[in-house]
C-alpha positions in Angstrom: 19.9 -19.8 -10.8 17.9 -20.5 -13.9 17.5 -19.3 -17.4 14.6 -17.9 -18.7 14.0 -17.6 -22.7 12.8 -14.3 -24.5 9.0 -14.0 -23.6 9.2 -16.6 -21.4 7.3 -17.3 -18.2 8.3 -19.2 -15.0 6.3 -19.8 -12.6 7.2 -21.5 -9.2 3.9 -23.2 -7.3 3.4 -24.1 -4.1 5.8 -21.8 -2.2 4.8 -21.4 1.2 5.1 -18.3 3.2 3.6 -18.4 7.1 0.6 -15.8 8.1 1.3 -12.7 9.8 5.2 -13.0 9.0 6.9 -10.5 6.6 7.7 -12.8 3.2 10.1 -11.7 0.9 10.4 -12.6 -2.9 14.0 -11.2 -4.7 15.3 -11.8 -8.2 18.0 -10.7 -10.1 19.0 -11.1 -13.6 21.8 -11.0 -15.6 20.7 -7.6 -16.8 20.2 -8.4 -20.4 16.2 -7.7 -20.4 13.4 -6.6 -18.2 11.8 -9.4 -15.4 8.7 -8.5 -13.9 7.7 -10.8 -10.6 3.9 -11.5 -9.8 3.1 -13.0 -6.3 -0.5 -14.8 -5.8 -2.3 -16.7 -2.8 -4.0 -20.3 -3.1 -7.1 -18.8 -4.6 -5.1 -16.7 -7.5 -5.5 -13.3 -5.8 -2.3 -11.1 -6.6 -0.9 -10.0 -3.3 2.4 -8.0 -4.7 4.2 -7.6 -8.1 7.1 -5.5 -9.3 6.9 -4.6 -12.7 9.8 -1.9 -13.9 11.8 -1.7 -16.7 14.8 -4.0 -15.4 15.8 -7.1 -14.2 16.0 -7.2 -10.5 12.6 -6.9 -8.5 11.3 -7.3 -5.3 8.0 -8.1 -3.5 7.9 -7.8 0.4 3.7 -8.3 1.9 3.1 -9.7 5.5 0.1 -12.5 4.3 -2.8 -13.0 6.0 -2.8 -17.1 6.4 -0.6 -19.3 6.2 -0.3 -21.3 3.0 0.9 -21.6 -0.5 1.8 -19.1 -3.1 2.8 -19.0 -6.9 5.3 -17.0 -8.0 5.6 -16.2 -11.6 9.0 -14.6 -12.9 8.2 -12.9 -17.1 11.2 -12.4 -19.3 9.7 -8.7 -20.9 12.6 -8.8 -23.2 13.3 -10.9 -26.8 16.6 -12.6 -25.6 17.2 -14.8 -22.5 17.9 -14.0 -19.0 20.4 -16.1 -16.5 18.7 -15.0 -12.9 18.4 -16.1 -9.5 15.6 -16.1 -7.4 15.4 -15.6 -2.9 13.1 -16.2 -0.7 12.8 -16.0 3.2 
Protein backbone atom coordinates (compact mmCIF):
# COMPACT_ATOMS: atom_id res chain seq x y z
CA UNK A 1 0.00 0.00 0.00
CA UNK A 2 1.63 3.17 -1.24
CA UNK A 3 0.84 6.80 -1.68
CA UNK A 4 0.79 8.39 -4.71
CA UNK A 5 0.81 12.46 -4.93
CA UNK A 6 -1.57 14.61 -7.17
CA UNK A 7 -0.24 14.05 -10.87
CA UNK A 8 1.94 11.68 -9.87
CA UNK A 9 3.23 8.58 -11.61
CA UNK A 10 4.49 5.19 -10.28
CA UNK A 11 5.84 2.93 -12.10
CA UNK A 12 6.95 -0.60 -10.96
CA UNK A 13 9.76 -2.31 -13.40
CA UNK A 14 10.69 -5.48 -13.88
CA UNK A 15 7.55 -7.44 -12.85
CA UNK A 16 7.52 -10.73 -14.32
CA UNK A 17 4.54 -12.56 -15.52
CA UNK A 18 5.13 -16.29 -17.31
CA UNK A 19 4.03 -16.80 -21.18
CA UNK A 20 0.88 -18.37 -22.02
CA UNK A 21 -0.48 -17.87 -18.28
CA UNK A 22 -3.41 -15.50 -17.53
CA UNK A 23 -1.53 -12.39 -15.45
CA UNK A 24 -3.46 -10.20 -13.51
CA UNK A 25 -2.69 -6.52 -12.45
CA UNK A 26 -5.44 -4.94 -9.65
CA UNK A 27 -5.35 -1.65 -7.74
CA UNK A 28 -7.42 0.11 -5.61
CA UNK A 29 -7.36 3.45 -4.11
CA UNK A 30 -8.57 5.17 -1.37
CA UNK A 31 -11.20 6.75 -3.67
CA UNK A 32 -10.09 10.25 -3.44
CA UNK A 33 -9.10 10.68 -7.34
CA UNK A 34 -8.96 8.86 -10.52
CA UNK A 35 -5.82 6.00 -11.17
CA UNK A 36 -5.35 4.87 -14.47
CA UNK A 37 -2.93 1.51 -14.82
CA UNK A 38 -0.78 0.95 -18.03
CA UNK A 39 0.86 -2.53 -18.51
CA UNK A 40 3.95 -2.84 -21.04
CA UNK A 41 6.38 -5.73 -22.24
CA UNK A 42 10.33 -5.57 -22.24
CA UNK A 43 10.29 -3.68 -25.49
CA UNK A 44 7.64 -0.86 -24.22
CA UNK A 45 4.69 -2.24 -26.26
CA UNK A 46 1.36 -1.56 -24.19
CA UNK A 47 -0.27 -4.98 -23.69
CA UNK A 48 -3.44 -3.67 -21.39
CA UNK A 49 -4.46 -0.41 -19.52
CA UNK A 50 -7.61 0.65 -17.67
CA UNK A 51 -8.22 4.12 -17.87
CA UNK A 52 -11.83 5.19 -16.26
CA UNK A 53 -12.84 7.78 -14.20
CA UNK A 54 -11.98 6.07 -10.68
CA UNK A 55 -9.61 4.63 -8.59
CA UNK A 56 -9.73 0.91 -8.86
CA UNK A 57 -8.66 -0.72 -12.20
CA UNK A 58 -7.76 -3.88 -13.62
CA UNK A 59 -5.71 -5.43 -16.40
CA UNK A 60 -6.10 -9.27 -17.13
CA UNK A 61 -3.86 -10.38 -20.80
CA UNK A 62 -2.46 -14.06 -21.19
CA UNK A 63 1.38 -12.74 -22.57
CA UNK A 64 3.02 -14.19 -25.21
CA UNK A 65 6.64 -14.93 -23.54
CA UNK A 66 7.71 -15.10 -20.60
CA UNK A 67 9.49 -12.01 -19.16
CA UNK A 68 9.40 -8.66 -17.54
CA UNK A 69 6.83 -6.00 -17.48
CA UNK A 70 6.44 -2.29 -16.24
CA UNK A 71 3.54 -1.35 -14.70
CA UNK A 72 2.80 2.27 -14.38
CA UNK A 73 0.00 3.44 -11.78
CA UNK A 74 -1.13 7.77 -12.71
CA UNK A 75 -2.76 9.68 -10.04
CA UNK A 76 -5.44 11.67 -12.69
CA UNK A 77 -6.46 13.73 -9.82
CA UNK A 78 -4.79 17.04 -7.90
CA UNK A 79 -4.67 15.47 -4.36
CA UNK A 80 -3.03 12.19 -3.21
CA UNK A 81 -4.18 8.71 -3.34
CA UNK A 82 -3.34 5.82 -0.47
CA UNK A 83 -3.74 2.53 -2.89
CA UNK A 84 -2.75 -0.93 -3.02
CA UNK A 85 -1.53 -2.80 -5.82
CA UNK A 86 -2.09 -7.14 -6.73
CA UNK A 87 -0.62 -9.20 -8.75
CA UNK A 88 -0.76 -13.00 -9.59
Amino acid sequence: VVTLGGGATDNYRNVRFDGGRYAEVYTEGSGRTNLDVYIYDQNGNLVCSDTDSSDIAYCGWTPRWTGPFTIKVINRGRSSNRYALITN
